[in-house]
Residue, then its C-alpha position, 0 to 999 in steps of 0.5 A: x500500500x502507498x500509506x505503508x511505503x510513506x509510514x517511515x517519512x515526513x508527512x506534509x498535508x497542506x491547504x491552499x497549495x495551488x494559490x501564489x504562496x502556496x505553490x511556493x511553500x510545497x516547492x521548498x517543502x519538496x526541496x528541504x525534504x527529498x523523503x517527504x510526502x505531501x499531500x494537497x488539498x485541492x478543489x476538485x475543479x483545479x486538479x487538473x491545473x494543480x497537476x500541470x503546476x506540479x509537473x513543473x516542481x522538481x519532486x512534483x511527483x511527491x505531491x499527492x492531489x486530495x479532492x477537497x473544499x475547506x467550505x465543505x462538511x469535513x473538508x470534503x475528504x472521504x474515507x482513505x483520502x488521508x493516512x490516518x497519522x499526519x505530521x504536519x498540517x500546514x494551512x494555508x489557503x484563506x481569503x485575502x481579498x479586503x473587500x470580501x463579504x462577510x459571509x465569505x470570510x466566515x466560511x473559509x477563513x474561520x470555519x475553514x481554519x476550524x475544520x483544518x484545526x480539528x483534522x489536525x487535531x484528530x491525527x496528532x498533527x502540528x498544525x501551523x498556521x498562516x495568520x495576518x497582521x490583521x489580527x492587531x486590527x485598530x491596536x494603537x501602538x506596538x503588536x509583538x509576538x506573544x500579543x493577542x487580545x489587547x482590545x483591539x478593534x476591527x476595521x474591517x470583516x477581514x481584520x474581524x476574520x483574522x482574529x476568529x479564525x486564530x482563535x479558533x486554532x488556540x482554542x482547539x483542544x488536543x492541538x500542537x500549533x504554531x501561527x505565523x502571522x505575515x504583514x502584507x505580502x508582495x510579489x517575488x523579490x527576485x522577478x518580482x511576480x505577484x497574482x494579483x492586485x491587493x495591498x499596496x498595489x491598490x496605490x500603485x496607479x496612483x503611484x503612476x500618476x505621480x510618477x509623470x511629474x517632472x523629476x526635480x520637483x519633490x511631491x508632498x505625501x501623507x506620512x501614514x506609518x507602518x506600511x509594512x510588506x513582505x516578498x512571498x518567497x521570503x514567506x516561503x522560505x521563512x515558514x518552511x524554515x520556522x516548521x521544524x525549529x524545536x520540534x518538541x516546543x508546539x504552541x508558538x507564534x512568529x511575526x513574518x515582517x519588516x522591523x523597519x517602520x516605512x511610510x506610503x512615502x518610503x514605499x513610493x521611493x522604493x519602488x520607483x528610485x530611477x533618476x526620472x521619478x520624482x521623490x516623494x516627502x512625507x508632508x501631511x502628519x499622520x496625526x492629521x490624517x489618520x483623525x481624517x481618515x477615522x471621521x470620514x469612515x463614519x455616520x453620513x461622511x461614510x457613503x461620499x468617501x467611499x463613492x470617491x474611494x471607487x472612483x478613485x479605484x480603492x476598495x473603501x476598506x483599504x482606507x479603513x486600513x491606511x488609517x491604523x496606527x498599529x505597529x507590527x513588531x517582528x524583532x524576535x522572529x527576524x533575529x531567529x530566521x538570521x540564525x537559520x539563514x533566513x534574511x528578508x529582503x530590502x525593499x530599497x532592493x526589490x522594489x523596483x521589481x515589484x512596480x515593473x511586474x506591477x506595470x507590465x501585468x497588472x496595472x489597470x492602463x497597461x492596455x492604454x500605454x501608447x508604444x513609444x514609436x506611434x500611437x497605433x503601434x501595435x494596436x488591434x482596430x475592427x473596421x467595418x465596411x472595409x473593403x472600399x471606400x472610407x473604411x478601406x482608405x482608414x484600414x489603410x492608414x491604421x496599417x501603414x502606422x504599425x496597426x492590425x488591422x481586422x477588415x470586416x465586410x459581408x463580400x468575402x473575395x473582395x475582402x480577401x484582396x482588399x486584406x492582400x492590397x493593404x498588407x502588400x503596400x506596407x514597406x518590408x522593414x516596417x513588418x510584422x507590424x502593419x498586418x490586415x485580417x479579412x472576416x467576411x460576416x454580415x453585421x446585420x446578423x446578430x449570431x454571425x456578430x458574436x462569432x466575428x467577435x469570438x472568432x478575433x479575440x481568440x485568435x488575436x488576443x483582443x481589440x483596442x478600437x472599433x469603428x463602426x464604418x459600415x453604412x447603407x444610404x437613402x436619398x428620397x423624399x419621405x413622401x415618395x417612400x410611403x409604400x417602403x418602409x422596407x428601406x427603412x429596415x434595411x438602413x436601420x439594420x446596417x447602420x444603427x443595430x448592425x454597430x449596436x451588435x459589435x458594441x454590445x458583443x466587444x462592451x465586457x472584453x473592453x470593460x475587462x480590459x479598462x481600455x476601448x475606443x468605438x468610432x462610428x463613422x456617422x453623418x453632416x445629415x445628423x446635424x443638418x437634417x436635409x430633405x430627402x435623408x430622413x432615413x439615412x439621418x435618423x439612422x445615424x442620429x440613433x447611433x449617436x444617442x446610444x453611444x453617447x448614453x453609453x460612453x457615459x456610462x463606461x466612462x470610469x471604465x476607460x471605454x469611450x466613443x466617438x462620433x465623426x460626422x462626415x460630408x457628403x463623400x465619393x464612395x459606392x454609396x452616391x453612384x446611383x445619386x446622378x447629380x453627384x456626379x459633377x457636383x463641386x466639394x464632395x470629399x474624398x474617401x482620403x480626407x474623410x478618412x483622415x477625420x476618422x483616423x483623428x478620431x481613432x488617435x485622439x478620441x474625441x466625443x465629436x468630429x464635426x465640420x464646419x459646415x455641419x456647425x454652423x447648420x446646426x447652429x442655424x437650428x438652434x438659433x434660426x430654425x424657421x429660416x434654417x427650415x425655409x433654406x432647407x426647403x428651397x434646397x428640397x425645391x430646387x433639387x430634383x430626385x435621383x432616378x435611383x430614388x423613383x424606381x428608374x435604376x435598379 
């Protein structure tokens, strides 16, 4: 039997093994002890996830995955799962969100913490334990290792969970336990990875910003105290090292922390310390500030703080946090560790690694950062309407500067050469950049959209820009079009919900990646309201409103929208039209698409003309002369043969 060949070895049953730390800790569990067995807690549907992660370990082939979940009855382990004797027990898994719900944290972190608790207690096993710096909560002063409850308040559920869920394994009867209490920990010190963004990585856009300002000039901050963070690999090897120091001494608590009392000011120097950031000076005291800080986290002041706290992309609680006086003594520990050649990084060291990974990785605008060689460098643009006329002039342009471009027309052989012209024309050095896709798809065609949609983002990863080119014009009097409302359909389903599929079925892919421009090609008619285009104008005007309805809505989630609205120009939809054909100022594809391209790059709410200004103004200001004008315009010109049935 497999339990009968481990009997004679170290046995190591350990939760939370497939998160950051975790995986961490069962590699120099694995490393330390070539005889170990460990045995894995893992969630049924991350087995196969935990299995491939383990691949990669030198002695993987160790780990034992156990099906489990720290929410269920037991811990979801069935009989035989476990031998019945383990040694150690290491729990690690909890949540470490600080804006987690309540009912969250009780579950898994407190009773989750009781069910490993008594599984260990059950099997004779030392259960060590991986607790938080949030269980000092509100303490004002220092917090050292043999301090549990001092009164302490708790500003948060998670401070609150922190502290139950130690309780809980000090009050399990028949249990050997040691408690290792981390501050916050950051990504590694040597690459600086971390999983995801808690901590002090919610300052860190806010860090960014700060960074854009000129060098010599020194940025006044608030001097909170006792920001104090730790690397995971540092933890790793601190925990791994701390399990078997006096084997024979169980009941015993280790402060995993920097002795140094840094500010958010020393933090900031930290991580960013080259010669082109500027450096910060603490310059709001913290007896200021923190009496702020407590007064606005309560009664009325509560809901304003906390609404300009997510606009400013902070978890309401992580000002709860900022504003603790607690001192996280973790002398003792430290000096134990240096005898066991265990030193914790400096962060004056690592910091620099933190932000880079932070930046490449995490930071919210990393999908918005404008490659140094041109704004469309690199950038993932869907045109619709791109195999002539205005799209297939802006494909062009958006290529020519470094762009992918996606073309998007419903004609797949003349997409195919369009897509083979375009790529043809872009010099040879300036390759691979420059490239054009072809995806034939009827926009009208809600289904079709979503597969065009699925089909880019999965083979090209996503896209930063849509424009909406794609259009159908109408030029006849309402009166001669009593008998068509079809015409009305047809206009409606290219030009206003064939662009409403695409923007609905990119909106969450953009909003997931806190960046997106959509940039509907609209029309001068919206503003002038001419005869003979109340189709076509009411078509575009309806675009217009649900764009700007909606940018207003995405807003903080750094989608937006712009509308550009261009003149008549000389494309395949004014053919039929016969007096076009020597009418003096109609635009070139080039010039409008150069309005689109101004759109694409500098994203404004609107591109207008001159012209459609000042109609629009007449509007406003004149509109029963405006009306007469227009009227005598409809007077004078005549409808097109196309328009009364004479063309098909």
């Amino acid at each position: 039997m497999l339990y009968e060949t481990l009997a004679a070895v170290t046995s190591y049953f350990v939760t939370g093994g497939s998160g950051f730390l975790g995986r961490r800790v069962i590699a120099r569990l694995l490393h330390e002890h070539p005889q170990a067995a460990v045995y894995a807690l893992v969630r049924p549907s991350s087995l196969a996830r935990f299995a491939t992660a383990m691949q990669s370990l030198d002695g993987g082939d160790r780990v034992i995955s156990v099906p489990g979940d720290l929410t269920e009855p037991g811990l979801g382990l069935r009989r035989g799962d476990l031998p019945d004797e383990i040694d150690h027990v290491v729990h690690l898994a909890r949540v470490t969100d600080l804006t987690a719900d309540d009912e969250d944290l009780r579950r898994v972190t407190v009773e989750g913490t009781a069910a490993v608790a008594r599984l260990a207690a059950d099997r004779q096993a030392i259960l060590h334990q991986l607790s938080s710096m949030a269980v000092a909560g509100d303490h004002d002063g220092d917090f050292a290792e043999s301090d549990f409850d001092v009164d302490q308040g708790f500003p948060t559920a998670f401070h609150r969970a922190a502290y139950d869920a130690e309780r809980t394994v000090r009050e399990t009867d028949d249990l050997q336990w040691r408690i290792y209490r981390s501050a916050a920990v950051v990504g590694d010190s040597v690459t600086g990875e971390t999983a995801a963004v808690t901590g002090p990585y919610y300052f860190f856009a806010h860090l960014a910003a700060i960074r854009a300002l000129p060098s010599f000039l020194p940025v006044p901050m608030p001097n909170l105290r006792h920001v104090n963070v730790v690397p995971v690999d540092f933890v790793a090897r601190a925990l791994t090292a701390l399990m078997t120091v006096d084997p024979g001494a169980g009941r015993r608590v280790f402060h995993l922390g920097d002795r140094r009392q840094r500010s958010i000011t020393d933090l900031f120097n930290a991580v960013m310390p080259d010669r082109d950031a500027p450096r910060g000076v603490n310059a709001v005291p913290a007896a200021v500030l923190r009496p702020v800080l407590a007064a606005t986290g309560r009664g009325p002041l509560r809901p304003g703080r906390d609404l300009l706290a997510a606009q400013a992309g902070l978890p309401p609680a992580v000002i709860d946090t900022a504003a603790q006086p607690v001192v996280f003594r973790s002398d003792d520990t430290l000096r134990r560790l240096a005898t066991l050649g265990v030193d914790l990084p400096d962060l004056t060291e690592y910091g620099p690694r933190l932000w880079e990974f932070w930046r490449t990785h995490l930071d919210p605008a990393r999908h918005r950062h404008v490659d140094p060689r041109g704004p469309l460098v690199g950038k993932h643009i869907l045109v619709t309407g791109a195999s002539s006329g205005i799209g297939r002039a802006t494909a062009r342009m958006c290529i020519r500067r470094g762009a992918t471009v996606f073309l998007v027309a419903h004609e797949p052989e003349r997409l195919a050469e369009t897509a083979a012209e375009l790529e043809a024309e872009v010099p040879k050095e300036d390759l691979p950049l420059g490239r054009a896709f072809a995806y034939p798809a009827d926009i009208t065609d809600e289904s079709a959209v979503e597969t065009l949609v699925k089909s880019v983002i999965t083979e090209h990863g996503h896209v930063d820009v849509l424009v909406n080119n794609a259009g159908r014009s109408i030029r006849r009097a309402t009166v001669n079009a009593v008998d068509r409302s079809h015409d009305y359909h047809r206009m409606m389903a290219v030009n206003y919900f064939g662009a409403v599929y695409l923007t609905l079925a990119l909106l969450p892919h953009m909003i997931d990646r806190q960046a997106g421009h959509i940039v509907n090609v609209s029309s001068i008619e919206v503003q002038s309201r001419a005869p003979r285009f109340g189709a076509y104008a009411a078509s575009k005007a309806a675009l217009e409103a649900f764009s700007d309805a909606t940018g207003a809505e995405t807003l903080s989630d750094h989608v937006t929208f712009t509308n550009v609205r261009i003149p008549l120009t000389r494309t395949r939809m004014i053919v039929p039209t016969n007096a076009y054909e020597t009418m003096r100022g109609i635009w070139s594809v080039d010039k409008a698409a150069h309005r689109v391209l101004h759109a694409i790059v500098g994203r404004p709410k609107r591109v207008n003309t001159l012209l459609g200004d000042l109609i629009d103004l007449g509007h406003h200001t004149a509109p029963r002369l405006t009306n007469r004008l227009l009227h005598q315009e409809f007077l004078i010109n005549e409808e097109s043969d196309a328009s009364l049935g004479r063309l098909v």
